[in-house]
MIMITI-154476 format. One record per residue (C-alpha): x, y, z; residue in three letters; chain. Coordinates in steps of 0.001 Angstrom, whole numbers, always signed. Layout:
MIMITI-154476
REC, east, north, up, resn, chain
REC, X, Y, Z, ALA, A $
...
end
This chain:
MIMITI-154476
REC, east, north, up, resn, chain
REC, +59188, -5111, -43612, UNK, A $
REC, +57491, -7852, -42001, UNK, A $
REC, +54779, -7002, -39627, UNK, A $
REC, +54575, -7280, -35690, UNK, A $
REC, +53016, -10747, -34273, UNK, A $
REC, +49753, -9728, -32916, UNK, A $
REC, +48795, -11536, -29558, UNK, A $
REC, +46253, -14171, -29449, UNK, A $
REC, +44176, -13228, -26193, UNK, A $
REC, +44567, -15472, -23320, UNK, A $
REC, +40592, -16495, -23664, UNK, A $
REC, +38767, -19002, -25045, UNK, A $
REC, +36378, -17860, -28190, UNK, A $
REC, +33282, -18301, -26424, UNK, A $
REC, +34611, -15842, -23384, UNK, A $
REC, +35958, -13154, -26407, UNK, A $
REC, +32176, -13160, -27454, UNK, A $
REC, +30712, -12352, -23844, UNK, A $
REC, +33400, -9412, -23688, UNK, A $
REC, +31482, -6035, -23226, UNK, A $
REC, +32602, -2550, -23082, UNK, A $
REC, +33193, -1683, -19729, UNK, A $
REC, +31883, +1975, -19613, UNK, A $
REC, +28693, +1354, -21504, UNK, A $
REC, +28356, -2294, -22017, UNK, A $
REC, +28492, -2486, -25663, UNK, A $
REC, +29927, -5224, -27620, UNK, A $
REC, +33631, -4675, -28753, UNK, A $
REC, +35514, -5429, -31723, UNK, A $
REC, +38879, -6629, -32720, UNK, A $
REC, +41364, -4560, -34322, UNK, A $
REC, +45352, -5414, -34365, UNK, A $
REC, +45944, -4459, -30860, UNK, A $
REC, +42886, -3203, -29133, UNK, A $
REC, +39217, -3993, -28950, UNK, A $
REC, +37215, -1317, -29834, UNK, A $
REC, +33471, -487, -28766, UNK, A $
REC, +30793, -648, -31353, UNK, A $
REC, +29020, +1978, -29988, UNK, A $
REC, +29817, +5518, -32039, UNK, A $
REC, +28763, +7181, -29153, UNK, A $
REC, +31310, +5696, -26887, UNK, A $
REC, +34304, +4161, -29462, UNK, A $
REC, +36299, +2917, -26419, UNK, A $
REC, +39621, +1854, -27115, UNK, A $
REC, +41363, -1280, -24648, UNK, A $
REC, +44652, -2698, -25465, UNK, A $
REC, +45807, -5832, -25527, UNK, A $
REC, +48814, -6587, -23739, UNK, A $
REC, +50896, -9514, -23645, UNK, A $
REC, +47932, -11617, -24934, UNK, A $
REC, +45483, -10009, -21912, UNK, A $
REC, +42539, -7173, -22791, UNK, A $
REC, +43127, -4414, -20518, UNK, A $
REC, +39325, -3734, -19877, UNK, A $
REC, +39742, -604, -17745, UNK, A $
REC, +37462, +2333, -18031, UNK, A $
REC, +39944, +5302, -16823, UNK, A $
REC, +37115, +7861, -16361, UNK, A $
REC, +35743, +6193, -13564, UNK, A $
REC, +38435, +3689, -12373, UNK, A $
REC, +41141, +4349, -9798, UNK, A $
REC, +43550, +2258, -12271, UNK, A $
REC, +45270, +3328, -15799, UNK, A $
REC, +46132, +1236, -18120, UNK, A $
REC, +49566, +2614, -18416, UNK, A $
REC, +50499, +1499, -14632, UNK, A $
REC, +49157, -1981, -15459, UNK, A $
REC, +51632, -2160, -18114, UNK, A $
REC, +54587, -602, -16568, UNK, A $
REC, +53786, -2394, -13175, UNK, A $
REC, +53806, +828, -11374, UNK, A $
REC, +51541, -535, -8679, UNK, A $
REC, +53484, -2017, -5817, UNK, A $
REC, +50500, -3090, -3953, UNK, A $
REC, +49296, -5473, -6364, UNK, A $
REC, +52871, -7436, -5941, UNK, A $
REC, +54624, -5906, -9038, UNK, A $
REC, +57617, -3865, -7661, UNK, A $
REC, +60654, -6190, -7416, UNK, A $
REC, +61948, -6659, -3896, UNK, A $
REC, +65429, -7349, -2891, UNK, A $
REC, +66755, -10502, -2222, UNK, A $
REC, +67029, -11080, +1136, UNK, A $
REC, +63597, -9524, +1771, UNK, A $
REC, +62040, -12346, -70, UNK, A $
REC, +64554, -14840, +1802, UNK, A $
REC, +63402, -13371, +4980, UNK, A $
REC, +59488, -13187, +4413, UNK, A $
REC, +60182, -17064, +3105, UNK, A $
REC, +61751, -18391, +5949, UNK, A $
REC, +59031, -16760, +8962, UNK, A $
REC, +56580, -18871, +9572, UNK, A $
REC, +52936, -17662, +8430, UNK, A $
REC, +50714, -16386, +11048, UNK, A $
REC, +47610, -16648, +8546, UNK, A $
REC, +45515, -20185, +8309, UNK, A $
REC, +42476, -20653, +6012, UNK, A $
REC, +40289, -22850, +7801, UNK, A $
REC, +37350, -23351, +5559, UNK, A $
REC, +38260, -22748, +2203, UNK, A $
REC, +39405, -25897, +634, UNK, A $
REC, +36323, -27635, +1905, UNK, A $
REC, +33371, -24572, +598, UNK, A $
REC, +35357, -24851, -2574, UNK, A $
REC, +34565, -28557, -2456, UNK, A $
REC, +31103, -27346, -2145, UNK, A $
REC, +30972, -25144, -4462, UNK, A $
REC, +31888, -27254, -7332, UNK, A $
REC, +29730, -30162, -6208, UNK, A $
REC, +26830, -27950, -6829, UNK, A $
REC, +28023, -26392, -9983, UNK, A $
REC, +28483, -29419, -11628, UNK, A $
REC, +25291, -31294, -10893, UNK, A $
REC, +23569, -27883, -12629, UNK, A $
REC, +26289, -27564, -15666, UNK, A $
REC, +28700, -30245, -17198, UNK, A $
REC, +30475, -27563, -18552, UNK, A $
REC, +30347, -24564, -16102, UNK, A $
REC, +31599, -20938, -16649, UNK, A $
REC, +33364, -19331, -13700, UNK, A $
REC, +34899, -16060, -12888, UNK, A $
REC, +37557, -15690, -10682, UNK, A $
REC, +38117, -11926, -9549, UNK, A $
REC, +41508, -11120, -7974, UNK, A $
REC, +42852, -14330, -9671, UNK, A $
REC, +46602, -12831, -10355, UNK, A $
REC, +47871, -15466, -8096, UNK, A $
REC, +46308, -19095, -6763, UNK, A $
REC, +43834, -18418, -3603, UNK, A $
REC, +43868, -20180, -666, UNK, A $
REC, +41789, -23561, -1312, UNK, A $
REC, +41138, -23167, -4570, UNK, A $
REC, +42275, -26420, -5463, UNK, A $
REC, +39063, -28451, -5885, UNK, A $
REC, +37928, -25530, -9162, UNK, A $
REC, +41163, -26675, -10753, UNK, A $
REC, +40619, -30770, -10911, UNK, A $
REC, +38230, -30296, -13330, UNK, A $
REC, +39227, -29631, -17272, UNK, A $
REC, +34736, -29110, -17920, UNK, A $
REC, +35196, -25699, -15274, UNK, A $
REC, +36358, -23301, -17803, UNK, A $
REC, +37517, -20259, -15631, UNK, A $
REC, +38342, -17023, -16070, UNK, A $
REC, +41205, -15056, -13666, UNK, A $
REC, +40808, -11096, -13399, UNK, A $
REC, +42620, -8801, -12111, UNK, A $
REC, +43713, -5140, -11905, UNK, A $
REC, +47191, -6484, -12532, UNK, A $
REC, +49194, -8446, -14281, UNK, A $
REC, +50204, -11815, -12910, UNK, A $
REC, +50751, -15400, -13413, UNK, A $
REC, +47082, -16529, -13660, UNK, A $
REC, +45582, -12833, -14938, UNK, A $
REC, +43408, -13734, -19041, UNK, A $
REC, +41865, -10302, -18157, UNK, A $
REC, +42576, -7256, -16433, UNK, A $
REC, +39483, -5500, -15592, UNK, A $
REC, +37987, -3197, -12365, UNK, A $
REC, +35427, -5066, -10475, UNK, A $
REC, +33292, -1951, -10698, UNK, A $
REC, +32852, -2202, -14195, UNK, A $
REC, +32496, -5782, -15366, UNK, A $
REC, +33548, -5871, -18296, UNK, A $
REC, +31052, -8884, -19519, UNK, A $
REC, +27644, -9784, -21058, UNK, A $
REC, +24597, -9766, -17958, UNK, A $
REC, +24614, -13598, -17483, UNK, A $
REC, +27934, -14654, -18732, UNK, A $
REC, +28954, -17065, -15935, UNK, A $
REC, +27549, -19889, -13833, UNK, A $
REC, +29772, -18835, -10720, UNK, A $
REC, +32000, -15717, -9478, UNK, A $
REC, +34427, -16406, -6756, UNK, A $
REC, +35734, -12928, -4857, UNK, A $
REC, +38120, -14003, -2136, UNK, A $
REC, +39887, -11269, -298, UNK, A $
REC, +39047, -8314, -2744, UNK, A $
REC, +36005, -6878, -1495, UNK, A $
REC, +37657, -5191, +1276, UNK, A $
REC, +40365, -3680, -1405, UNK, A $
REC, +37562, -1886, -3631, UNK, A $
REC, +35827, +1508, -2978, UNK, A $
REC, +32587, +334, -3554, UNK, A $
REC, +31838, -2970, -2202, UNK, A $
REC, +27898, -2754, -2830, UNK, A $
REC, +28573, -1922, -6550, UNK, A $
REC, +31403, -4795, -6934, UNK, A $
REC, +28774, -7298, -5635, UNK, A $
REC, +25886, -5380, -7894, UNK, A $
REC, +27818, -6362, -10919, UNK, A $
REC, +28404, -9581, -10350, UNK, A $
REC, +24871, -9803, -9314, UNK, A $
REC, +24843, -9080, -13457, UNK, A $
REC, +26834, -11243, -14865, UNK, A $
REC, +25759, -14215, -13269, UNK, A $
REC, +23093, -16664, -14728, UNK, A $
REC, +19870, -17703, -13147, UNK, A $
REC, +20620, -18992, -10065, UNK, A $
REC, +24415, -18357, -10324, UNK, A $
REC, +26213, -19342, -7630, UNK, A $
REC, +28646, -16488, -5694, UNK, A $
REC, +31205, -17301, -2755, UNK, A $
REC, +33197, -14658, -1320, UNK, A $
REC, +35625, -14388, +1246, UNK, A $
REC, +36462, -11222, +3391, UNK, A $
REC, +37830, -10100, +6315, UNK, A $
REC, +36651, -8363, +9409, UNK, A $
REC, +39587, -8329, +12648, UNK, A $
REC, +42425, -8057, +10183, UNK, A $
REC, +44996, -5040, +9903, UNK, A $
REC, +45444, -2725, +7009, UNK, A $
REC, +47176, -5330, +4444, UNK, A $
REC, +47125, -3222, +1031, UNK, A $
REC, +48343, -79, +1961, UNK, A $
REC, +46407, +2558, +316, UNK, A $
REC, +44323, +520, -1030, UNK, A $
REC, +42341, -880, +1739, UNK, A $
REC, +39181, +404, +2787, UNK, A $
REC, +36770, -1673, +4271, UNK, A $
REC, +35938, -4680, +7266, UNK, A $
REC, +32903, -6462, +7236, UNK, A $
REC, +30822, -8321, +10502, UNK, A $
REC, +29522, -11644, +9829, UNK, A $
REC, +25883, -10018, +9314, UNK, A $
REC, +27360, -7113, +7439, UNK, A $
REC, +29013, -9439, +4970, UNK, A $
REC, +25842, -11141, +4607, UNK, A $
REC, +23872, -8012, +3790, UNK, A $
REC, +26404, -7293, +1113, UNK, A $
REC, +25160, -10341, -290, UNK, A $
REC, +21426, -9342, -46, UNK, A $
REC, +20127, -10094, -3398, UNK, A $
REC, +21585, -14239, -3063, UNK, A $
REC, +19789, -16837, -1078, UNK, A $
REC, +22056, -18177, +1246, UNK, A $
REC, +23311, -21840, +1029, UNK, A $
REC, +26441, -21449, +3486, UNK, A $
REC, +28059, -19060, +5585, UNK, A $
REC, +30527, -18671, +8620, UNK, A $
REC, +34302, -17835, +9899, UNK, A $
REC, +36691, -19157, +7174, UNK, A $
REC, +40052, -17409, +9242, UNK, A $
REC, +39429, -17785, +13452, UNK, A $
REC, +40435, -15532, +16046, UNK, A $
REC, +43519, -17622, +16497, UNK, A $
REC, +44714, -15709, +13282, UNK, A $
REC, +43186, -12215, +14360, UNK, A $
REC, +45442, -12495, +17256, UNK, A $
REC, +48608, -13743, +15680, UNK, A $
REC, +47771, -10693, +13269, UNK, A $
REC, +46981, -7892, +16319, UNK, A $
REC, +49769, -9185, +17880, UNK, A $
REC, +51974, -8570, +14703, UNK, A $
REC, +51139, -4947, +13998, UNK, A $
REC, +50844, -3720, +17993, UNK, A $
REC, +54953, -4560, +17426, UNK, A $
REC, +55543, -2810, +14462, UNK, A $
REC, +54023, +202, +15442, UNK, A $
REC, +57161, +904, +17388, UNK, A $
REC, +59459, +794, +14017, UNK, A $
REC, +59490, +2893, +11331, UNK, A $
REC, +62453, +1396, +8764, UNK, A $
REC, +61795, -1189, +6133, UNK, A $
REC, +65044, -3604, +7738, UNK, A $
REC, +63775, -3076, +11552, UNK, A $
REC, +59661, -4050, +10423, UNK, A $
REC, +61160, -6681, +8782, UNK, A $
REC, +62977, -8381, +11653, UNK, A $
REC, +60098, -7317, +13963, UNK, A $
REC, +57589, -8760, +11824, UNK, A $
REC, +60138, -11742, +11567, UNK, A $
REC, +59855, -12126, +15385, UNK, A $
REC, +56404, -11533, +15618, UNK, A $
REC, +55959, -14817, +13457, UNK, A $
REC, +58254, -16721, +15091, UNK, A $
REC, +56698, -16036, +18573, UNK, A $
REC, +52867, -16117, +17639, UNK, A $
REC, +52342, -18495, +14477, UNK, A $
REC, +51028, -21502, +16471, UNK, A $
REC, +47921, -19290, +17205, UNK, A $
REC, +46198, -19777, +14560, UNK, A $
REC, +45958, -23693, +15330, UNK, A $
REC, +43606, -22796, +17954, UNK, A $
REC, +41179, -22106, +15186, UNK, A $
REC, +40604, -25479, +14061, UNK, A $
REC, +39026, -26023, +17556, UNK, A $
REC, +37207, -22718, +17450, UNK, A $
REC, +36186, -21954, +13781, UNK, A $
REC, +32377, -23131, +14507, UNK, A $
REC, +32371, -22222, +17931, UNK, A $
REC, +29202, -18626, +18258, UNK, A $
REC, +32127, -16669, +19715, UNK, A $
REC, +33972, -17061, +16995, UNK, A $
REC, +31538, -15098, +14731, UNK, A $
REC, +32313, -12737, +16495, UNK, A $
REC, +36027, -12490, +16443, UNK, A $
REC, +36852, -13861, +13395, UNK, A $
REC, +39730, -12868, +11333, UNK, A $
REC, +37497, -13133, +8114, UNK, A $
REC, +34159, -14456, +6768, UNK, A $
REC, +32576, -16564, +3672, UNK, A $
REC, +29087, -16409, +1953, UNK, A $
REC, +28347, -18825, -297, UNK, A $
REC, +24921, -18010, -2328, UNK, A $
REC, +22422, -18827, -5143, UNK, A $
REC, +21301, -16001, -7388, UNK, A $
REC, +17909, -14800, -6557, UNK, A $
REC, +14886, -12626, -7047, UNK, A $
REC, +14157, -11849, -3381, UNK, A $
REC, +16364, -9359, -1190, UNK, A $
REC, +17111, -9745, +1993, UNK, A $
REC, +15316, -6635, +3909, UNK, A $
REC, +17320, -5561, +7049, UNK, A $
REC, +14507, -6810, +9578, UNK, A $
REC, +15205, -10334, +8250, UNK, A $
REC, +18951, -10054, +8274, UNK, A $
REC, +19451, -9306, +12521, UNK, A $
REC, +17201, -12324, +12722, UNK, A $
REC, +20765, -14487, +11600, UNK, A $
REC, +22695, -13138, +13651, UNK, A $
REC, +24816, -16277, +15194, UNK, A $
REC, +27249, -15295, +17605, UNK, A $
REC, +28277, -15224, +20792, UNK, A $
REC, +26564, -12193, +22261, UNK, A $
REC, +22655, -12678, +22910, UNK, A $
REC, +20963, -9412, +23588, UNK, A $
end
């Protein structure tokens, strides 16, 4: 009887050696289909599926393994949707615009490659391509790694943010675009990646703050410019600001004020349809307001990009930054 292929995991062998147990941070081991903690006091088990570790620790995660496999979790994008939803949701014009993404990325690799010719970077919520991300890709020296707590095109690991499942000081960069607001524990999210970054790792996070509920039951949290920054305590700022205007935060108010008067999947869909149709050249506005004081305050989302440091940001120092519009 010849014996079942075992997968090769989707990472490269330096990445397989920073893998860590993700309830107790000891080193794992390989055997056939699962890595396996080295710690008797812990002997964690995490399969590998389709070539990607499924680094979940179930006691203290909201996500099972077994729904990552069976793609039981329709918020992540894994249920299948009919046909002419997807035609429908194709054809509407977006009301959403990402203003300064593409250029922070930019940024952010400029400064990661004149520290490291060969840079390590972690991508968390990388299932699918975020918005700007371009610029990371150009270069084959970046090696990155895509997490998720799904499955998707781009996932090499699924793993909870809570619980990175990684060596302290594994990469040179983390990127968290649009998760943090997703997670249960933002502060503990941003703690561990705190951890896994090098000496004077570089972070840069996007999140929103006048933006509707988007994930369903798994959405949780909104974030002011300052409060996003205080998240980000323990990095030294190098950038910050609105990357998504209140041109979008309109278009998206606008949106969901409609579909609060439907209930059906077929009448949100042509409402939300119209909605587009009617308010999607909003969010043009925001190339004319993204730098604009007001708009700090009304953005539809914020960015931090930050060094790694030793110092933390006490609160007395942090309503000294405040930017905005309103002067007390």
């Amino acid at each position: 009887m010849v014996g079942r292929k075992i997968d090769e995991i989707k990472l490269s062998s330096v990445i397989q050696g920073l893998l860590r147990c993700p309830a107790c941070l000891s080193a794992l081991q390989r055997k056939k289909e699962y890595l396996e903690c080295n710690k008797n006091s812990c002997l964690g088990r995490y399969p590998i599926f389709r070539g990607v570790p499924l680094l979940i620790d179930e006691e203290k995660s909201l996500f099972k393994v077994d729904d990552v496999q069976q793609g039981r979790n329709s918020f992540l994008g894994l249920a299948r949707e009919k046909k002419y939803m997807r035609f429908l949701k194709a054809v509407a014009p977006t009301i959403s615009k990402n203003i300064k993404g593409k250029k922070n990325f930019r940024k952010l690799v400029d400064i990661l490659l004149k520290k490291n010719k060969n840079p390590r970077v972690l991508i968390i919520g990388g299932r699918v391509l975020g918005q700007g991300m371009g610029p990371l890709f150009r270069y084959s020296c970046i090696e990155i790694v895509e997490s998720d707590v799904s499955l998707g095109p781009r996932t090499k690991i699924v793993c909870d943010s809570h619980s990175l499942p990684f060596q302290a000081g594994s990469f040179d960069a983390v990127i968290v675009q649009a998760v943090l607001e997703h997670v249960v524990d933002p502060s503990q999210c941003v703690e561990e990646i705190h951890r896994v970054l090098g000496k004077e790792g570089l972070v840069y996070g996007e999140s929103p703050f006048m933006a509707q509920v988007h994930g369903g039951s798994l959405d949780f949290t909104r974030f002011t410019h300052l409060g996003h920054r205080r998240l980000f305590r323990k990095f030294e700022e190098i950038d910050s600001g609105a990357v998504c205007g209140p041109g979008m935060a309109l278009a998206w108010s606008y949106e969901y004020f409609l579909l609060s008067f439907v209930r059906s999947r077929m009448a949100r869909l042509f409402v939300q349809g119209f909605a587009r149709c009617t308010s999607f050249f909003l969010k043009y506005f925001d190339y004319l307001l993204i730098d604009m004081p007001g708009s700090l305050d009304a953005a539809s989302g914020y960015y931090f990009l930050g060094r790694k440091s030793e110092k933390v940001l006490s609160d007395r120092e942090l309503v000294k930054l405040y930017r905005g519009g309103r002067r007390s």
